[in-house]
C-alpha positions in Angstrom: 63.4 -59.2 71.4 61.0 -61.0 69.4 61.7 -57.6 66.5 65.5 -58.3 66.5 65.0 -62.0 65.8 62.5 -61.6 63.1 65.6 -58.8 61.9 68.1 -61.1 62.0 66.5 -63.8 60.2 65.6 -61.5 57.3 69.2 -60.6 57.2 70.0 -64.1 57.4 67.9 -65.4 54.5 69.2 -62.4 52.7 72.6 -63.1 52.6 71.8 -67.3 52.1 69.5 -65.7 49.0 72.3 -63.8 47.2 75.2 -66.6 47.6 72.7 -69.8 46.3 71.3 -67.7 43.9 73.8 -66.1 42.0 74.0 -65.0 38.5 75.7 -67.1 36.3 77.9 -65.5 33.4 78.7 -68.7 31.2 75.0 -68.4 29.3 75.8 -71.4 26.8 76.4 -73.6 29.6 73.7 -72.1 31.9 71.0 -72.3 29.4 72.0 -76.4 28.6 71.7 -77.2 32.4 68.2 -75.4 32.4 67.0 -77.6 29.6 68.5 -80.8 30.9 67.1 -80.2 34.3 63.7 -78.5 32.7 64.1 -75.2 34.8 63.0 -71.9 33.5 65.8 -69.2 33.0 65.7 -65.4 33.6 68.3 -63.5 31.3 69.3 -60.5 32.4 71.3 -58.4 29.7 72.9 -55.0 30.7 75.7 -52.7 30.5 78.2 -50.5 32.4 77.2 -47.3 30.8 73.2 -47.7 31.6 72.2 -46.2 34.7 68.6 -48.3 34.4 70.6 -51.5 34.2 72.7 -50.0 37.3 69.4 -49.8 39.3 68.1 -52.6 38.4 70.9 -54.9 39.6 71.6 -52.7 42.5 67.8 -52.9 44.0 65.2 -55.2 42.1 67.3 -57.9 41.2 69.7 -57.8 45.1 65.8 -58.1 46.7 65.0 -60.5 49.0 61.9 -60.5 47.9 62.6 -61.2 44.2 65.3 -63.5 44.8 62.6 -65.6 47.1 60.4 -65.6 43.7 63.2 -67.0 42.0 64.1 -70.1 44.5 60.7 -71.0 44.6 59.8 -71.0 40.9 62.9 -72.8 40.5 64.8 -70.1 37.9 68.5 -70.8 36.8 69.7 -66.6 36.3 71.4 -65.6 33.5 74.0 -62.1 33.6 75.8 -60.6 30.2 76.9 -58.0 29.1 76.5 -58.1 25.4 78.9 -55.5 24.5 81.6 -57.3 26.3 80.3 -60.5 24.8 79.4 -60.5 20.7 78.2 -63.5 20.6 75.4 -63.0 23.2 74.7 -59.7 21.4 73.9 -61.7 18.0 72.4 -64.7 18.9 69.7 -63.3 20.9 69.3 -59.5 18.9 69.6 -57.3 22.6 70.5 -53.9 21.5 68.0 -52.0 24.2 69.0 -52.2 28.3 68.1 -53.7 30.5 66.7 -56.2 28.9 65.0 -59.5 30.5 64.5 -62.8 28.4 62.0 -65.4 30.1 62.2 -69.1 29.1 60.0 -72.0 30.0 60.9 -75.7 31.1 61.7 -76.2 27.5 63.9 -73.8 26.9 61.8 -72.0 24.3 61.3 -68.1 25.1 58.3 -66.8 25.8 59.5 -62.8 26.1 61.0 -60.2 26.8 61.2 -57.3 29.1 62.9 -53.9 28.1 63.8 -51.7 31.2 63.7 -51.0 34.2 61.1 -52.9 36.8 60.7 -52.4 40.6 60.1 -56.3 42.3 56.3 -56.6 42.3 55.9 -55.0 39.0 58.7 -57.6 37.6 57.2 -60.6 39.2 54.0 -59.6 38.2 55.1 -59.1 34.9 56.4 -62.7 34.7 53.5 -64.2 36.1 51.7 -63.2 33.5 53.8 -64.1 31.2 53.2 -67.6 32.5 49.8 -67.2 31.9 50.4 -66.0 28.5 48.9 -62.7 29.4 50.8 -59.8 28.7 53.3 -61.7 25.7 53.8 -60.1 21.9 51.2 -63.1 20.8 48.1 -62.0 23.3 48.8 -58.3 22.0 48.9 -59.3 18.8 45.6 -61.2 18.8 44.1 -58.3 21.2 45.2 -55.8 18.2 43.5 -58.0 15.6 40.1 -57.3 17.4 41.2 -53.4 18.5 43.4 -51.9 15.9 42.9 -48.2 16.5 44.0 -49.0 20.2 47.2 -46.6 19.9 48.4 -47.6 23.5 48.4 -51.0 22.5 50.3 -50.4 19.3 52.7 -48.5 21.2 53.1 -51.5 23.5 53.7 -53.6 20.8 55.9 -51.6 18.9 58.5 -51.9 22.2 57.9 -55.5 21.9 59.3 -56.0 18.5 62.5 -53.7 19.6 63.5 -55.5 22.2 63.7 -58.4 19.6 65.3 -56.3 17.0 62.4 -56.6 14.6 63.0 -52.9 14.2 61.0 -52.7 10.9 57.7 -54.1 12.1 58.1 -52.0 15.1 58.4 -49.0 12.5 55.7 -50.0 10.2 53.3 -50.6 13.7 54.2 -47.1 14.6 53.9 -45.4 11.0 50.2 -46.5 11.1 50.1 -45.3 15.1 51.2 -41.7 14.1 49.0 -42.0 11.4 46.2 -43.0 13.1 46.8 -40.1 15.7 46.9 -37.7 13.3 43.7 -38.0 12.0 42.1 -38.2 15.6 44.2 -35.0 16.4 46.1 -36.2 19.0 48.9 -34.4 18.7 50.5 -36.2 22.3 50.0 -39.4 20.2 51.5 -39.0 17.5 54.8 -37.0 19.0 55.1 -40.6 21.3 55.1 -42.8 17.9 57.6 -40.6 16.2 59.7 -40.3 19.1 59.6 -44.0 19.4 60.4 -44.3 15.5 63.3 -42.5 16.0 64.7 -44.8 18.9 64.3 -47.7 16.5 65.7 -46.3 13.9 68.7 -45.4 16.7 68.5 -48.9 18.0 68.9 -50.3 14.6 71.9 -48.2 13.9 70.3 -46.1 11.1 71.8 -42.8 13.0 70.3 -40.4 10.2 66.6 -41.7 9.6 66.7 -41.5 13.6 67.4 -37.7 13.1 64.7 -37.4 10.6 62.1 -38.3 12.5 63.0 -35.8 15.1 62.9 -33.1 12.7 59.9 -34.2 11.5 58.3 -33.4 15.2 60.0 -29.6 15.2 58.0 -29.6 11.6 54.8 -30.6 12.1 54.7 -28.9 15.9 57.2 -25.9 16.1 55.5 -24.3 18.8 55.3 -27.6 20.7 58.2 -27.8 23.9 59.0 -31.2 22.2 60.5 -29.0 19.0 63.2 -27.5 21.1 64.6 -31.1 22.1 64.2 -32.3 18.8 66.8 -30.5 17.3 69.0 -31.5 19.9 68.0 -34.9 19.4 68.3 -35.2 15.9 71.9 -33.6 16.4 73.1 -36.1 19.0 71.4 -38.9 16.3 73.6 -37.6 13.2 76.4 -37.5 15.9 76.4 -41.1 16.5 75.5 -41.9 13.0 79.5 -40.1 12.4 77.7 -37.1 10.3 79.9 -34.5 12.2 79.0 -31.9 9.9 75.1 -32.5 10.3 75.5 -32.3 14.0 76.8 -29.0 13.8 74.4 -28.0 11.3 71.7 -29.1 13.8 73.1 -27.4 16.9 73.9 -24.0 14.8 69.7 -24.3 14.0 68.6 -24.9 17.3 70.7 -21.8 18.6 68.9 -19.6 15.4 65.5 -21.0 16.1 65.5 -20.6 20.4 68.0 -17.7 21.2 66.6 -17.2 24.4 66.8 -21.0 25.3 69.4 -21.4 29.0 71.5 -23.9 26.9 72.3 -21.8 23.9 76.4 -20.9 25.3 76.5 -24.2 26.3 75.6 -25.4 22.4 77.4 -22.5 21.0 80.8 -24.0 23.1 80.3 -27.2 21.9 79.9 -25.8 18.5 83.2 -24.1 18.3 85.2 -27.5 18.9 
């Protein structure tokens, strides 16, 4: 008896949960009412198309448990979808999904999350963030005292992308591969170009994206990250509109890996 009523209030506070905190879509008016009333906000930014921004609002951010976070630390939350809303998009630079904004009492931001976050990683995450632990400024200053610290790098690199800075991310992660290289760790410097590329993607330069995949199949041809590059670097030129250099791409991967299972499903797509 006593398990059913402990049952039934969860469900209960649940349900009361969801309906007085719901996500407002008006962010202009949202984000005045959270300065005037000195609340902090949480700005979720997402799209139809992303299946992490899918999960996210389907488990982590529909928790009981995170939605109890939110009521007690007193959060006004924030939903858009920038590429239904322009203006979202260009004031606040999101071009990676999901991505989470936190801002304090004041209104000022103090960062950002990109991706997907299961409940006590997220409110972990922002807890730290409260502490300052964890932000682009207390990597920064840890980097000024470890700068061959290539996960760090990394971790900062993501930072600046989720703010758009795309060329600091790119010039963080030119001297991560370059670092890697000279320590020979070949896993280290395949994740900074990898990540180059994405920037490069995210900042809509479709081509330089598709360089820097080649430039994995050319340093590490025997590497199983070679095989995917090419069809990286394809999709990239695809986006980009290069039609012809997509083809080009898809034509080399099929020349290079002959015995790879997708070759007749690349040589279809090749023929349309």
């Amino acid at each position: 008896m006593k398990k059913r009523l402990l049952i039934i209030f969860f469900l209960i506070l649940s349900v009361s949960l969801v309906f007085s905190l719901q996500f407002r879509t008006d962010w202009k008016r949202a984000l005045k009412e959270a300065k005037e009333t000195h609340k902090r906000v949480f700005f979720v930014f997402h799209t139809d198309w992303c299946p992490h921004c899918r999960h996210l609002l389907s488990t982590t951010l529909k928790d009981p448990e995170m939605l109890s976070y939110f009521e007690k630390e007193g959060y006004i939350l924030i939903s858009v979808n920038p590429e239904k809303d322009r203006e979202a998009e260009s004031t606040f630079k999101v071009y990676g999904y999901p991505t989470m904004i936190i801002f304090d009492k004041n209104g000022k931001e103090i960062d950002r999350i990109l991706g997907y976050m299961d409940t006590a990683h997220l409110i972990k995450t922002i807890e730290d963030f409260k502490r300052g632990v964890g932000t682009l400024n207390y990597m920064l200053k840890k980097y000024e005292k470890n700068p061959d610290d290539l996960n760090l790098i990394f971790n900062i690199s993501t930072k600046y992308i989720a703010r758009a800075e795309f060329q600091k991310a790119i010039d963080l992660l030119n001297i991560m591969e370059n670092k890697a290289e000279k320590g020979k760790k070949k896993d280290e410097v395949i994740k900074a170009i990898m990540r180059k590329a994405y920037a490069y993607y995210k900042w809509k330069k479709f081509n330089r994206a598709a360089d820097c995949m080649l430039e994995i199949a050319e340093k590490y041809p025997d590497s199983k990250e070679a095989r995917d590059a090419y069809l990286d670097a394809s999709y990239y030129a695809g986006r980009g509109g290069d039609k012809k250099r997509e083809k080009e791409l898809l034509k080399e991967f099929v020349k290079r890996y002959p015995d790879d299972p997708r070759v007749n499903k690349i040589k279809e797509k090749i023929k349309k």
